[in-house]
C-alpha positions in Angstrom: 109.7 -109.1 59.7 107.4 -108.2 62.3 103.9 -107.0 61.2 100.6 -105.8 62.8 97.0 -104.9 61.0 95.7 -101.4 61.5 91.9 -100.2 62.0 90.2 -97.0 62.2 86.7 -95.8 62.8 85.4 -95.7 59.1 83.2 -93.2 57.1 81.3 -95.0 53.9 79.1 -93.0 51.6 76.5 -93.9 49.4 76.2 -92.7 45.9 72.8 -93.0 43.5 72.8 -92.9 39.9 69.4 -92.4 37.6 68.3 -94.2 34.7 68.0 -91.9 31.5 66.2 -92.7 27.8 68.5 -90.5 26.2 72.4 -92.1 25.3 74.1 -92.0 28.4 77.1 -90.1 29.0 79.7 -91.1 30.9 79.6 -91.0 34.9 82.1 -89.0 36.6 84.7 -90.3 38.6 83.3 -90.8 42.0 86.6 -90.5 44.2 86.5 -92.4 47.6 86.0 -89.9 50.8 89.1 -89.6 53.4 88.7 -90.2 56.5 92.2 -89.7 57.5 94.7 -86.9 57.4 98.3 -87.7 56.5 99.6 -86.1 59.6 96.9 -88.6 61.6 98.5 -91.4 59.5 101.5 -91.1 60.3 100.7 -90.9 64.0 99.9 -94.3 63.6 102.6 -95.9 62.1 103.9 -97.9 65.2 107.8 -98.1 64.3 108.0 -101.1 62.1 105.7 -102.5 58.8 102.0 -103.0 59.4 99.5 -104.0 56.9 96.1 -102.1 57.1 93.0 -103.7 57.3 90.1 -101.4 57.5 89.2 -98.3 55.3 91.6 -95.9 55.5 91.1 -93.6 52.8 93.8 -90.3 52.6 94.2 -87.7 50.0 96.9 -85.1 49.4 98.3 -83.3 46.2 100.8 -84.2 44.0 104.7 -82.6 45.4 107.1 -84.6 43.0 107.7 -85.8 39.5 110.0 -88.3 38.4 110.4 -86.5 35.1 114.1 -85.6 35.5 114.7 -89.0 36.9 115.8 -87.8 41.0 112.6 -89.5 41.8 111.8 -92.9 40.8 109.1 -95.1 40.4 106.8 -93.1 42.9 105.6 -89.8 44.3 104.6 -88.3 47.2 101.6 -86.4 48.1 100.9 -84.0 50.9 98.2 -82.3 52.8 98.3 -79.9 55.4 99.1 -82.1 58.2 101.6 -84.6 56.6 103.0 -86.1 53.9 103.2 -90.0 52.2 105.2 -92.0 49.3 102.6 -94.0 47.4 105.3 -96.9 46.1 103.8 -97.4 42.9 106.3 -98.7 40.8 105.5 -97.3 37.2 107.8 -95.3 35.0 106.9 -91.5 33.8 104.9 -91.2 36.7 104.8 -87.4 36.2 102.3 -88.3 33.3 99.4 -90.0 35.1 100.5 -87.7 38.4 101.7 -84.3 37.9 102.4 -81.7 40.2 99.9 -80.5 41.8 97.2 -83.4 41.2 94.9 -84.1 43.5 94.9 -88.3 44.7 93.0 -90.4 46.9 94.2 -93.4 47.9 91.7 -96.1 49.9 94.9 -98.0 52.2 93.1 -100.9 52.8 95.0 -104.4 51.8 98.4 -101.9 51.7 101.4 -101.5 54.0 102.0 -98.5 56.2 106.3 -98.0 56.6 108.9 -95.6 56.7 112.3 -95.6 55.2 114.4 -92.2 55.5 111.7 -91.1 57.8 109.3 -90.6 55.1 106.0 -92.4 55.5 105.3 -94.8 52.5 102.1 -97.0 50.9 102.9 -100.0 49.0 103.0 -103.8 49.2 104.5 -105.7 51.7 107.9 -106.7 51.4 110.3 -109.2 52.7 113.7 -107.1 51.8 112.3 -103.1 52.4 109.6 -101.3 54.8 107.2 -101.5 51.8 107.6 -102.9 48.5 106.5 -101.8 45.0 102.8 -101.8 43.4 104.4 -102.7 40.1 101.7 -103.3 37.9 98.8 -100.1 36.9 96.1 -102.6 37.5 97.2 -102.8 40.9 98.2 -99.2 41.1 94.3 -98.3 40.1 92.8 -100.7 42.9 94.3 -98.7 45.4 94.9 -94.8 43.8 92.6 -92.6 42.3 93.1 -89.5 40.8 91.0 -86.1 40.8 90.2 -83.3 38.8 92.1 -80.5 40.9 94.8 -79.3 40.0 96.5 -76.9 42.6 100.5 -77.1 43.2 101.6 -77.1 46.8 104.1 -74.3 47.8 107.0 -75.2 50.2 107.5 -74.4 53.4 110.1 -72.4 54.4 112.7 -74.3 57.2 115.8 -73.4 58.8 118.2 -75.8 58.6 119.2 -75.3 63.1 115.4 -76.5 63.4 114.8 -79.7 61.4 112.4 -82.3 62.7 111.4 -85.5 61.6 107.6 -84.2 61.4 108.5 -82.3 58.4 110.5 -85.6 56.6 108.5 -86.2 53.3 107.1 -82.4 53.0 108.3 -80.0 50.4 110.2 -77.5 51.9 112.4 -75.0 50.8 115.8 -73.2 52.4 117.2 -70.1 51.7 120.9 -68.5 52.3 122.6 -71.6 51.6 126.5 -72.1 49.9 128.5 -75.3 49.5 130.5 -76.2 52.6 133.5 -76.6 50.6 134.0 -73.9 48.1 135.0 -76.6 45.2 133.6 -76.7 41.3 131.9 -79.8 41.2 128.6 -81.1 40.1 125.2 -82.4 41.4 126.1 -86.1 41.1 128.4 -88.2 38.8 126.5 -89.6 35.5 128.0 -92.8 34.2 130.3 -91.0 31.8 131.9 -89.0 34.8 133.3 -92.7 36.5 135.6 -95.1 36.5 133.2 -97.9 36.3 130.5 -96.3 34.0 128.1 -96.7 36.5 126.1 -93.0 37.7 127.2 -92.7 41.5 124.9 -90.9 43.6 126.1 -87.5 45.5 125.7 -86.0 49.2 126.9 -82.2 49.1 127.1 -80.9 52.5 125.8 -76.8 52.1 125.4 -73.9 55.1 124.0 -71.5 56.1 125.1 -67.9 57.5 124.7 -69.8 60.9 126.5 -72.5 59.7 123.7 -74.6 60.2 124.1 -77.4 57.6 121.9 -79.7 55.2 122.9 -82.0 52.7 121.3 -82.2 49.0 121.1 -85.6 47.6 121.2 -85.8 43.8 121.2 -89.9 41.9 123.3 -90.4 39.3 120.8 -90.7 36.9 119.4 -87.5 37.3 119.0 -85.5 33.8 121.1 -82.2 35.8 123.4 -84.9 37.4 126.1 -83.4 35.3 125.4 -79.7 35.2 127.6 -77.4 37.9 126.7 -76.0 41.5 126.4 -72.2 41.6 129.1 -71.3 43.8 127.1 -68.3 45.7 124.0 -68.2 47.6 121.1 -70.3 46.6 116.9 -71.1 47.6 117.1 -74.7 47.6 114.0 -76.4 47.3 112.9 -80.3 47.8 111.5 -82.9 49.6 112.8 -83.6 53.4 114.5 -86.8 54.8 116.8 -88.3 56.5 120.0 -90.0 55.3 123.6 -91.2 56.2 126.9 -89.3 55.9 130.1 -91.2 57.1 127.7 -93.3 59.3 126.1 -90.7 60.7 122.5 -89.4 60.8 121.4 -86.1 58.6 118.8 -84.3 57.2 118.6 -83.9 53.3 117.0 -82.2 50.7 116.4 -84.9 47.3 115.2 -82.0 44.7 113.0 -82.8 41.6 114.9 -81.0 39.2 117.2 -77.7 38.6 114.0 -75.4 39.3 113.9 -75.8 42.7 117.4 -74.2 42.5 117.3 -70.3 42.9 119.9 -67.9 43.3 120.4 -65.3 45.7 122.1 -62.0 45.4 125.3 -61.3 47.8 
């Protein structure tokens, strides 16, 4: 696979700390600065792997949880300019990293990729643009976590004027139905299949434009099972790409059944 290294202008501060005679107290966590905006980031991912090797240090808030299992083993965090998956590869994730949390991560030593247009941290990998962290010791080299706490709120997108800028962002779309008007659910849990094996689920929805999205939902999600509302809905989740039939669309992956709102006729 090919691979590059990656180098920025860097920013290093200093901190002091003070003897005392008293017991100490424990210091605060001193978080590394960023340097780097996620939206600047992603600029400089150049189309295939690359490892970075100079400080890079990015922040963003928490924007997903893995606690109803759509998301797994990682989240992704956004700032104002951009969006990245840190590919940590720990369970209950949504514990150490809730919503809103504030992270830093220092990039150095990991790899910069992309996979359903979403930008991504994490080892390097032989098999996939990045590959898991795996281990907290190696996780806590690399990601740091804050004190604030502030969720982010998604940004309302039309489903006629989709970009891949927005792909990893937490958006949300309103006036949206089911393409075909059938009773079905969010995906197919293991008890649902002929193999007993949960099969993941693209459903195609509109708009009054008939502009469309899909919404991906894993088989292993906790709502897999539950029903779509048949009328209109406020469908919130993370942007990316995906593949329909072999061909390219946009798709909303949601974090659980509260990002699902309905909407009166």
């Amino acid at each position: 696979m090919k691979r590059a290294f990656l180098g920025v202008v860097l920013f290093v501060g200093v901190s002091c700390s003070y003897n005392h005679f008293e017991a100490p107290e424990p210091d605060p966590v001193v978080l590394p600065v960023p340097n780097v905006s996620l939206g600047t980031l992603r600029s400089m991912y150049p189309g295939y792997p690359v490892e970075i090797d100079t400080e890079i240090v990015v922040s963003g808030s928490v924007t997903t949880s893995d606690q109803a299992s759509n998301f797994y083993r990682s989240f992704i965090l956004e700032d104002e300019s951009g969006a990245v998956e840190i590919r940590a590869g720990l369970y209950d994730l949504y514990h150490t990293y809730p919503l809103g949390r504030q992270v830093v991560v220092k990039a150095e030593g990991l790899t910069l990729g992309m996979e359903s247009g979403v930008l991504q941290l994490g080892l390097a990998s032989d098999r996939y643009p990045t590959g898991y962290m795996e281990h907290r010791v190696v996780v806590e080299q690399y990601v740091f976590r804050g004190e604030a706490l502030e969720r982010v709120h998604p940004q309302w997108l039309d489903p006629g004027n989709l970009s891949d800028e927005w792909c990893g962002r937490l958006v949300r779309i309103d006036d949206l139905r089911l393409a075909e008007a059938a009773d079905t659910t969010w995906a197919l849990p293991a008890e649902q299949t002929v193999t007993g094996v949960p099969k993941s689920v693209y459903l195609k929805f509109k708009n009054g434009a008939q502009d469309s999205i899909y919404v991906f939902t894993s088989g292993y999600a906790d709502f897999a099972d539950e029903r779509v509302p048949r009328g209109r809905l406020s469908l919130t989740g993370i942007l990316m790409r995906g593949e329909v039939q072999g061909r390219e669309v946009y798709q909303l992956k949601m974090r659980d059944l509260n990002d699902v709102q309905e909407m009166a006729d």
